[in-house]
C-alpha positions as CSV (number, residue, x, y, z in Angstrom):
1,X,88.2,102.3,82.3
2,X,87.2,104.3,85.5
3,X,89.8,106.9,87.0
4,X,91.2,104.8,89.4
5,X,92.3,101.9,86.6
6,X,93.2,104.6,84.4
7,X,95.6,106.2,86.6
8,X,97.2,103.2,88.2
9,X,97.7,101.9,84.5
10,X,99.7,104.9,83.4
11,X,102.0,105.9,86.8
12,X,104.1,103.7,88.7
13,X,105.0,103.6,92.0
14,X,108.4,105.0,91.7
15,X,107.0,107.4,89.4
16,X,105.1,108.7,91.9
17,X,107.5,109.0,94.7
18,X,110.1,110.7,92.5
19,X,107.5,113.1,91.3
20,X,106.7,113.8,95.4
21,X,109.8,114.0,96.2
22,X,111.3,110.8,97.7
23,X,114.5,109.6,96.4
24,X,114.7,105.9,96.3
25,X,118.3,104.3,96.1
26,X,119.6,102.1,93.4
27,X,117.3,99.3,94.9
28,X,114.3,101.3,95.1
29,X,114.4,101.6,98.8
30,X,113.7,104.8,100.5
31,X,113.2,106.3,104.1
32,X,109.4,105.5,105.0
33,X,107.8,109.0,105.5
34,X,105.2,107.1,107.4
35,X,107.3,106.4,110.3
36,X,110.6,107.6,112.1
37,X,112.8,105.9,109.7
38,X,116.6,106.0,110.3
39,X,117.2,103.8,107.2
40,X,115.2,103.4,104.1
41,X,113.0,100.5,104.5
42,X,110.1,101.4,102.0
43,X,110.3,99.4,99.0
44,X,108.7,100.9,95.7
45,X,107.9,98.5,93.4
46,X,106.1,98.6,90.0
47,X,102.3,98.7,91.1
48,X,102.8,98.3,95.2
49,X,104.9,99.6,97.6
50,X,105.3,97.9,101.2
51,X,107.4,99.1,104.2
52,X,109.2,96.5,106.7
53,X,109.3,98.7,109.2
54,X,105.9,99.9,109.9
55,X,104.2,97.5,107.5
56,X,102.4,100.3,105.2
57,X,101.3,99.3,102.0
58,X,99.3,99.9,98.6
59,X,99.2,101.2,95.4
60,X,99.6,104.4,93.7
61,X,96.9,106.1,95.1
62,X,97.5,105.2,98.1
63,X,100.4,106.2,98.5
64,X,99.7,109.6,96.8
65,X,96.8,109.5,99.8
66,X,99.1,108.7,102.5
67,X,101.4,111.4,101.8
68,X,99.1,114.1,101.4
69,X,95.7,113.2,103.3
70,X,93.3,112.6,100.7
71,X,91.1,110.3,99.9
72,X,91.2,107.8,97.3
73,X,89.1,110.0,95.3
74,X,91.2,112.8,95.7
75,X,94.8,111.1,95.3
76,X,93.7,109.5,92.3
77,X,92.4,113.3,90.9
78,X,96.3,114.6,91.6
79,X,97.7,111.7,90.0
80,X,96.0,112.5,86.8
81,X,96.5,116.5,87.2
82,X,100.1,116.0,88.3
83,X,100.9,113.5,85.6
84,X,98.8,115.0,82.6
85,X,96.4,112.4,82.5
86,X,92.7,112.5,80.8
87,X,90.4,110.5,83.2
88,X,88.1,110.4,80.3
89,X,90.5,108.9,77.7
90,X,92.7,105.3,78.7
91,X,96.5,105.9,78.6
92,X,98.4,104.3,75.5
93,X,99.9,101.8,78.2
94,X,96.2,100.6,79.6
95,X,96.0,99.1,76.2
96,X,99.0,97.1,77.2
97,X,98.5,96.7,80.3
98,X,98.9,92.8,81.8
99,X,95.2,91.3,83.3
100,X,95.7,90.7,87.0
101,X,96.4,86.8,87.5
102,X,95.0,85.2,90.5
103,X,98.6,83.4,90.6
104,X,100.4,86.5,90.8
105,X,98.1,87.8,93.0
106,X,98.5,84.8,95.3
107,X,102.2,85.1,95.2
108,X,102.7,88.8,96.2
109,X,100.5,87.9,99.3
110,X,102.5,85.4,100.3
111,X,105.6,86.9,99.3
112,X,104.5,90.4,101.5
113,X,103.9,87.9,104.4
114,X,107.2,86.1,104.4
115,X,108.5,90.0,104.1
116,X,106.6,90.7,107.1
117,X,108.0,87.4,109.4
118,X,111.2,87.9,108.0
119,X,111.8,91.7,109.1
120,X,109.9,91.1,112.4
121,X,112.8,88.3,113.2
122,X,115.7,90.2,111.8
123,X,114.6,93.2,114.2
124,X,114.2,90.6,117.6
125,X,117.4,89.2,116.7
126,X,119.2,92.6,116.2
127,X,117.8,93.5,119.8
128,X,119.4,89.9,120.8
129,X,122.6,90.6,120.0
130,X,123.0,93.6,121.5
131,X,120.9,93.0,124.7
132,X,122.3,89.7,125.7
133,X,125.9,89.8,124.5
134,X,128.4,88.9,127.3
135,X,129.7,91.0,129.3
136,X,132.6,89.6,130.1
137,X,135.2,86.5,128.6
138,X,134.1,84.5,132.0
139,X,130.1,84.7,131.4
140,X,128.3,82.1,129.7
141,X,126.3,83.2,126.3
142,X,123.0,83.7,126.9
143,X,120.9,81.5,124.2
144,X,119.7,84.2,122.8
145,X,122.1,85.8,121.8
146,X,124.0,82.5,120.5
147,X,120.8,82.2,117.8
148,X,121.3,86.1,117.3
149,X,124.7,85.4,116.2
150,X,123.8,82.0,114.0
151,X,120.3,83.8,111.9
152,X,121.0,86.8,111.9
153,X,123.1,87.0,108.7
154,X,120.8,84.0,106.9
155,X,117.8,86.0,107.7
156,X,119.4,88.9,106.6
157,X,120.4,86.9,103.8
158,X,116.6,86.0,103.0
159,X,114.9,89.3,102.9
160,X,117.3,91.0,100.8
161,X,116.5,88.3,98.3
162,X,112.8,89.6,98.6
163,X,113.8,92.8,98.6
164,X,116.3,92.9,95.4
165,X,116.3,89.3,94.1
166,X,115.1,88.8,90.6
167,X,111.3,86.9,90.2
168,X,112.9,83.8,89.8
169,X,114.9,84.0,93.2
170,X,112.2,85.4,95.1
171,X,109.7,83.1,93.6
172,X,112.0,80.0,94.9
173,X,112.5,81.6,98.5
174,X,108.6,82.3,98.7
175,X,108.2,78.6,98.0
176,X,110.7,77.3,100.2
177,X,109.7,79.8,103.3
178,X,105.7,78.5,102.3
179,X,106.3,74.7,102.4
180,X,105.5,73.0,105.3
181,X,104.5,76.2,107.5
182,X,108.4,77.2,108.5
183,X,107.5,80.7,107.6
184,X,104.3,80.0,110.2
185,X,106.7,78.6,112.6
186,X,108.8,81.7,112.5
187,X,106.1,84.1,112.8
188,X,104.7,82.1,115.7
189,X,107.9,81.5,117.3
190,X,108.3,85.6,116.6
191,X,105.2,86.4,118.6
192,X,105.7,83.7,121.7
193,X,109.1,85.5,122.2
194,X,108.6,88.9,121.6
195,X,105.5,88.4,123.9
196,X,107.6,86.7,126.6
197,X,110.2,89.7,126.3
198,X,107.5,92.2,127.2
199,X,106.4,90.1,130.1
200,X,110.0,90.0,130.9
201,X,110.4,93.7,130.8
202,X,106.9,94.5,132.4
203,X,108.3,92.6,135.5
204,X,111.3,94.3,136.2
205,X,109.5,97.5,136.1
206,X,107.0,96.3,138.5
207,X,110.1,95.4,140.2
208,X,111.9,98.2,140.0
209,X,108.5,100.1,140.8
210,X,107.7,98.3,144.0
211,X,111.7,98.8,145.1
């Protein structure tokens, strides 16, 4: 085995992140230090960690990269100083270690896409619902925030399960958000209105420009 199998066979992800000092919670979440992160959004799982705020991603190494500018090279070198590791002699647990399955691999694609769709919807319809609520008892509810106030808690609902569920539930949501392109549908229907908002917004500042 090369350095780089080596080390990502004998340190986690969380591993990692504890030993460079972020704190995950009891659901392995913590504030992304890739971005201005109010709440934790990074998830750290075994062998990957992926952010649904910015949409950072990787393994070990590169997250030991990200966080301290190296390259791959390099991060993979700390790893092993850091975490007493012989480049030259496989860890105990490489021995062990699962072969990659092009199933699996398959799955945490598509299961880091519906992630993706899923937190990009759960943001537009946070804005919604604030943005669009009425004003007054008299004024009718803008559509908008009417399907804020219907998704929002499913959606929520959704990517916790792909955030905390066990395989089995988030192998059955995956499936579900997959067949017959609804997760597409979303993502398209995310992009037409979040482009349609900027065009919105671009215009009254033309507007309010040209005033």
């Amino acid at each position: 085995m090369n350095l780089f199998e080596t080390v990502k066979a004998s340190v986690s992800v969380p591993d990692a992140a504890k030993m460079y000092g972020l704190q995950p919670n009891h659901h392995d979440m913590v504030r992304c230090p890739f971005h201005d992160d109010r709440h934790p959004s990074l998830k750290l799982n075994e062998d990957y960690f992926y952010c649904f705020g910015c949409g950072a991603t990787g393994d070990v190494i590169d997250l030991t990269g990200r966080l301290f500018v190296l390259s791959p090279y390099e991060a993979a070198r700390k790893l092993a100083v850091d975490f007493g590791i012989d480049p030259d002699k496989p860890s105990p647990a490489a021995a062990f270690a699962k072969p990659k399955h092009p199933m699996i691999s398959a799955f945490r694609d598509d299961e880091r896409y519906c992630q993706r769709v899923l937190c990009d919807y759960l943001h537009l319809l946070e804005d919604w619902k604030v943005r669009y609520a009425p004003k007054s008892m008299d004024e009718d509810f803008d559509d908008r925030f009417v399907e804020a106030c219907q998704m929002l808690d499913y959606i929520e609902y959704l990517a916790d399960i792909l955030t905390v569920g066990t395989l089995e539930q988030r192998t059955v949501t995956v499936k579900d958000l997959m067949k017959d392109g609804m997760i597409g549908g979303l993502e398209e229907k995310v992009r037409r209105d979040c482009t349609k908002e900027r065009g919105i917004t671009e215009y009254g500042e033309n507007e309010r420009i040209a005033g």
